[in-house]
C-alpha positions in Angstrom: -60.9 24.6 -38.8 -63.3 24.0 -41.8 -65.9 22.7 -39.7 -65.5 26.0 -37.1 -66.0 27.9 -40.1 -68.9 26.3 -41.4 -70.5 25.7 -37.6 -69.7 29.5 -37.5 -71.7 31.0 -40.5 -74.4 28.9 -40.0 -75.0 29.8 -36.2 -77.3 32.3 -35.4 -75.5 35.2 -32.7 -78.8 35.5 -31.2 -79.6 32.1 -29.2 -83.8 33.6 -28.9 -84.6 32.8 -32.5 -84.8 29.9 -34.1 -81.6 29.1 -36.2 -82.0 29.7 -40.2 -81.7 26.7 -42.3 -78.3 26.3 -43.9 -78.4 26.9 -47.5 -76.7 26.0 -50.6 -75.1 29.7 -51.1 -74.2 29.7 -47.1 -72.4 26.6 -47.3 -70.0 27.9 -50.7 -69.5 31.5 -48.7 -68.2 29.0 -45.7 -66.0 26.9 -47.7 -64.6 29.9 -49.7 -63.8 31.7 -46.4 -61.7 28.0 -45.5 -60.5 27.5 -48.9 -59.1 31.5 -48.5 -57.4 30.6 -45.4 -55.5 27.3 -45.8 -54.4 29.2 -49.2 -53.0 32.0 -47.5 -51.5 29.8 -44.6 -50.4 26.6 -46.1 -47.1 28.6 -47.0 -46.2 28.8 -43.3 -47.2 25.3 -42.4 -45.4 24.1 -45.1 -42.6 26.4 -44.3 -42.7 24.9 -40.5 -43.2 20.8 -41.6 -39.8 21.1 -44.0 -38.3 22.8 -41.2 -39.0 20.4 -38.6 -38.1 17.7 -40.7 -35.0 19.1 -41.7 -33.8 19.2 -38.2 -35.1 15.9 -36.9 -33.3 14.5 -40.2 -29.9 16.1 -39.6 -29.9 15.5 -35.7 -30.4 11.6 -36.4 -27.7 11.6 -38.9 -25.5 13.5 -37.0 -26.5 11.3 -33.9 -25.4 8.2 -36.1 -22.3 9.6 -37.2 -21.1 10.5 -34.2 -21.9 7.2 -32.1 -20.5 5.5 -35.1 -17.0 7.4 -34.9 -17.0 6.8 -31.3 -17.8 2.7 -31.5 -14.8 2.7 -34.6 -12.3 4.6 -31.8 -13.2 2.1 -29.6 -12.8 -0.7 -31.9 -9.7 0.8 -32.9 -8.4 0.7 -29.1 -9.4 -2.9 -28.3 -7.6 -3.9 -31.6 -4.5 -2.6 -29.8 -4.9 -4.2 -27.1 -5.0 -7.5 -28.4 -2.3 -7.3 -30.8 0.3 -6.3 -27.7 -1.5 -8.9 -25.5 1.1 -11.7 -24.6 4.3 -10.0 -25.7 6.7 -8.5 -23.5 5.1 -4.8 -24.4 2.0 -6.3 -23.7 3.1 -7.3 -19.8 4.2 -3.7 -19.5 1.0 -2.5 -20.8 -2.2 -2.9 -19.5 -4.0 -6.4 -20.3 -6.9 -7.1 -22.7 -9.4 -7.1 -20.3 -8.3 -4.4 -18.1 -8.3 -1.8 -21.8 -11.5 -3.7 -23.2 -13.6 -2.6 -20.0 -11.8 0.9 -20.2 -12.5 1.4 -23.5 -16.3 -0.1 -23.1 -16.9 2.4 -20.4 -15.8 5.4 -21.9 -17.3 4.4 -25.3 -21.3 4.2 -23.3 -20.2 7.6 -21.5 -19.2 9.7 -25.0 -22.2 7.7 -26.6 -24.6 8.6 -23.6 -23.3 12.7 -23.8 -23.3 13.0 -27.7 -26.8 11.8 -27.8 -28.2 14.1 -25.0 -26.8 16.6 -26.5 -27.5 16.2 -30.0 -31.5 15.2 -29.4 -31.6 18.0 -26.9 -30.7 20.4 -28.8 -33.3 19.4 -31.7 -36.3 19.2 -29.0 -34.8 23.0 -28.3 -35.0 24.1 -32.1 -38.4 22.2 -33.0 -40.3 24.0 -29.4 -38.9 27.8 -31.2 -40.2 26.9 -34.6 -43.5 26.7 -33.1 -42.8 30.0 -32.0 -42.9 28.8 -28.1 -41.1 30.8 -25.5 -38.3 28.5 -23.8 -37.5 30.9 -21.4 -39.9 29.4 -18.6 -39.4 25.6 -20.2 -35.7 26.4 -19.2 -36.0 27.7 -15.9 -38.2 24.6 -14.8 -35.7 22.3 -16.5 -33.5 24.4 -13.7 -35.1 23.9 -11.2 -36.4 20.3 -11.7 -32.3 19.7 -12.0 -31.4 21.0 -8.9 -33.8 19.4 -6.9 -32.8 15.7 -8.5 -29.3 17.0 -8.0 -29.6 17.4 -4.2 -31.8 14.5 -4.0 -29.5 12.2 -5.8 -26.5 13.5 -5.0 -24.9 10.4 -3.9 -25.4 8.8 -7.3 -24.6 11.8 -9.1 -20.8 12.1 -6.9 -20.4 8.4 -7.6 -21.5 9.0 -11.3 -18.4 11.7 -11.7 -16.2 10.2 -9.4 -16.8 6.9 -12.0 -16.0 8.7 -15.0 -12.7 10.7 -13.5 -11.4 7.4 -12.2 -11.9 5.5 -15.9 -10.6 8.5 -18.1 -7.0 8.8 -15.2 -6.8 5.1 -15.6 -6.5 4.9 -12.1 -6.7 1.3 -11.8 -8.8 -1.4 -13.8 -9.4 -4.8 -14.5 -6.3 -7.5 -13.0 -5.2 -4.8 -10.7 -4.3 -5.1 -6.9 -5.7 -1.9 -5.1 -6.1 -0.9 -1.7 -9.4 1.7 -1.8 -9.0 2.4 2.3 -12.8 0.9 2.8 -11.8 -2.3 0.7 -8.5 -4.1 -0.4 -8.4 -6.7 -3.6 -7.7 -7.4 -7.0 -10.1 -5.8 -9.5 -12.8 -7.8 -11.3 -15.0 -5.0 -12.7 -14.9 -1.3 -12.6 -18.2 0.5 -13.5 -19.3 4.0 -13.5 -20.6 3.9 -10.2 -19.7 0.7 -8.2 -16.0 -1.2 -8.2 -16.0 -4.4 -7.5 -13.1 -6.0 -5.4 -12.1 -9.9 -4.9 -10.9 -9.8 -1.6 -7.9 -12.2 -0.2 -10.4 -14.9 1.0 -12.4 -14.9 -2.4 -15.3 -12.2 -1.0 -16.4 -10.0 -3.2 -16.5 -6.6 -2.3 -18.8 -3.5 -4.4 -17.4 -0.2 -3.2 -19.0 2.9 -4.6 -16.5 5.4 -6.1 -18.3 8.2 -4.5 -16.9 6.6 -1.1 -12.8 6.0 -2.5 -11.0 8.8 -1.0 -7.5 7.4 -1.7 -6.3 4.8 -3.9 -3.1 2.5 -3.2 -2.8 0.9 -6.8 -0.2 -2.2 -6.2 -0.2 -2.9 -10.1 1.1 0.6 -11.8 4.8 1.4 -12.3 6.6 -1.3 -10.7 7.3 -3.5 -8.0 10.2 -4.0 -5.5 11.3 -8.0 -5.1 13.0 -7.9 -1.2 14.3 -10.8 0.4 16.0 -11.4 4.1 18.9 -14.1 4.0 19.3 -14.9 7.8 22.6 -16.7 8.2 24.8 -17.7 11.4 27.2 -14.7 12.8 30.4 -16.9 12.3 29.6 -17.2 8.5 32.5 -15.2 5.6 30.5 -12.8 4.8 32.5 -12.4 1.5 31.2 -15.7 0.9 28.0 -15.4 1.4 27.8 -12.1 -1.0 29.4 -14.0 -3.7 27.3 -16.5 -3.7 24.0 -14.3 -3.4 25.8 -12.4 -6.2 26.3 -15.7 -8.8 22.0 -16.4 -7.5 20.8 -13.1 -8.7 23.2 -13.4 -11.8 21.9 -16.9 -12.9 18.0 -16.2 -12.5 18.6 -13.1 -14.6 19.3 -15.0 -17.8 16.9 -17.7 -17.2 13.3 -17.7 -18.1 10.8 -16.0 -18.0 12.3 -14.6 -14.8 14.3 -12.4 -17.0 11.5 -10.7 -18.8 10.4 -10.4 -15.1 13.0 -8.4 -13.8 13.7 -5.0 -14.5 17.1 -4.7 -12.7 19.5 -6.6 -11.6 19.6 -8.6 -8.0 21.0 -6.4 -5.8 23.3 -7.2 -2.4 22.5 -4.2 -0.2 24.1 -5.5 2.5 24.0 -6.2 6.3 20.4 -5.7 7.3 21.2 -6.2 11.0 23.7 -8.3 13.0 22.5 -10.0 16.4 24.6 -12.3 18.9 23.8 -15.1 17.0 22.7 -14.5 13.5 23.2 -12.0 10.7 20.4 -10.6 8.2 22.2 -9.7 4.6 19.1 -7.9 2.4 18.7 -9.2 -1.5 15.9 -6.3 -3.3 15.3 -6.6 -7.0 13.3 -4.9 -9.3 10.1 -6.1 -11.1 7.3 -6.0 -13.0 4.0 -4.8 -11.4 2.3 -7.7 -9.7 5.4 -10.2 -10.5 7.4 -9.7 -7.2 6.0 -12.5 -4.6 7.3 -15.0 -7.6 10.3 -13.1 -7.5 11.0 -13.4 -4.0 9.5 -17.4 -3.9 12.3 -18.5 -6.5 14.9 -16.5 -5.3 14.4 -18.0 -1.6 14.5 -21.4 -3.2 18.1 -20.6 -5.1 19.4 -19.3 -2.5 18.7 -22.2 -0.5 19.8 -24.5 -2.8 22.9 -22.4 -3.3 23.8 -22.5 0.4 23.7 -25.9 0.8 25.7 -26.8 -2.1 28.4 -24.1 -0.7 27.8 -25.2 2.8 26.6 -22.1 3.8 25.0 -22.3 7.1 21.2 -20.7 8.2 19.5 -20.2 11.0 17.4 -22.8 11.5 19.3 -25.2 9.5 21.4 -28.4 10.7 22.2 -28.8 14.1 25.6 -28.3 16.0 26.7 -31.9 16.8 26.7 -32.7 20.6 29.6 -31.9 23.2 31.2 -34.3 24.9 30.0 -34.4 28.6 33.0 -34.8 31.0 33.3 -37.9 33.5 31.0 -38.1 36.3 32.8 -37.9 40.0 32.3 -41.5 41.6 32.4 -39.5 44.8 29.3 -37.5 43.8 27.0 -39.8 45.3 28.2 -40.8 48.2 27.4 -39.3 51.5 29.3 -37.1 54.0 30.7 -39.9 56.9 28.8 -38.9 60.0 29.5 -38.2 63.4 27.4 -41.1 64.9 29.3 -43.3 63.1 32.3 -43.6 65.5 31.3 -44.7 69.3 34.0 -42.9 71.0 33.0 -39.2 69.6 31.2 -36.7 71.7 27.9 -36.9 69.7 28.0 -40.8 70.2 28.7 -40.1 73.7 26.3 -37.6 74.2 23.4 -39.8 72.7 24.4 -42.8 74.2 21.6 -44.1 77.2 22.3 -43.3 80.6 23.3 -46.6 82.3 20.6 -47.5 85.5 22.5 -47.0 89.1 23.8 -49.8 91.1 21.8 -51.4 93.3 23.3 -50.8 96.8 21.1 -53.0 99.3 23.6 -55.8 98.0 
């Protein structure tokens, strides 16, 4: 601005003539008339540096504070966590991992929004102290967003889909889920891709823009079910009591017992054939624990009928019946009719004798 001033007063309007020699008076008149304007305007600039300042300097603190309350609440979570980790609240709780990648997540989301907010708001109140209008800066930024939004929408569905299914702890890390396009037990849930460990060790990334349904085979509990299949002519008094003293026995034991939730249940007659008879033995677990459930029970119960001599289908063979006595006349043949010379067929076959010879 100085140098304006003094290219201004010593410039000649008229570009015909020959410009005048700068002298000593013209150059104090020009920095007088720049000394007079920084005086009367370093007020404002002054006014507009503290101001800028003051909200860069309270958007960064306030940017630190808040990601540093947010990392503390997440701290404060994965402390939990561990503390319930191996304990029987722990097992009906959600394990380390599974809360540690929860907590992660939602920890980058809040940090991710607080800071957007926060810095965006200070780039907003910095453009109006320069006394800029945001009203077209605002309706580009409009624009601009819808145009990413419908270009990117995938991303952007499996973005919120991401961020619904963490904060509904809908399923997470250890899980067992069934996601329609993709079946499996959970290794790592992110905000836009799952990732699935399928029965034969394949790896599956699903988006979560893509899950319309989710069958989670970990939550709440699980139901233990087990089919006894023994021989129709069993007592089936018997056989209840000892399914009864089974389900009694691996209740106290360990760690079955922290397993269960319920007792082992007879419900009965599942369905009786010609030959067999199915009696139906459900119990009530926890989440995830019910094929060891049913494996140990089977091997009781097995154990159990054979000490009680409780026959299964399947099991020992019926010894052999005794055959009756063969008929010594079974294989001998019917006499024949040939046999005798004097019947009819022996006649009838017989040759014709020659005739006599009568010139004798």
């Amino acid at each position: 601005m100085f140098l304006s001033v003094l290219s201004a007063a010593g410039t000649d309007p008229d570009p015909t003539k020959s410009p005048k020699p700068v002298t000593l008076d013209d150059a104090h008149e020009s920095a007088q008339n720049a000394a007079s304007w920084v005086e009367e305007n370093w007020s404002t600039w002054l006014a507009i540096g503290l101001r800028i300042l003051l909200i860069v300097v309270i958007a960064m603190v306030l940017r630190v504070l808040v990601r540093r309350t947010i990392t503390k609440f997440i701290d404060r979570m994965n402390r939990t966590a561990q503390a319930v980790d191996g304990t029987a609240l722990g097992g009906l709780l959600v394990n380390v991992e599974r809360r540690r990648q929860r907590s992660q997540a939602i920890g980058s989301v809040l940090r991710s929004v607080a800071s957007f907010l926060i810095l965006g708001t200070a780039a907003l109140m910095v453009l109006s102290t320069f006394e800029i209008n945001l009203a077209p800066l605002l309706a580009s930024a409009g624009v601009a967003g819808v145009a990413i939004g419908f270009g990117a929408r995938n991303l952007v569905t499996d973005f919120l889909s991401g961020v619904f299914m963490i904060l509904e702890d809908q399923y997470g890390v250890g899980d067992s889920i069934d996601a329609g396009v993709a079946s499996g037990e959970v290794v790592e849930v992110g905000l836009r891709v799952t990732k699935l460990r399928g029965d034969a060790g394949e790896i599956w990334y699903v988006r979560n823009g893509e899950v319309k349904r989710i069958g989670n085979l970990s939550q709440g509990w699980s139901t233990a079910g087990v089919d006894v299949t023994v021989r129709s002519d069993e007592d089936l008094d018997k056989v209840k009591r000892v399914l009864g003293e089974v389900g009694e026995r691996i209740g106290k034991d360990e760690p079955w017992n922290e397993q269960l939730w319920g007792p082992v249940e007879v419900l009965g007659l599942d369905s009786v054939l010609l030959d067999q008879m199915v009696v139906r033995v459900s119990a009530k677990t926890m989440p995830g624990k019910s094929l060891g459930v049913e494996r140990e029970l089977r091997w009781r119960i097995k154990r159990a009928f054979d000490e009680e001599g409780i026959r299964i289908v399947g099991g020992l063979p019926l010894p052999p019946e005794e055959a009756p006595a063969a008929d010594p006349t079974a294989g001998m043949a019917a006499p024949s009719a040939y046999a005798s010379t004097t019947s009819p067929q022996s006649l009838t076959a017989s040759p014709i004798p020659p005739p006599p010879n009568l010139s004798k």
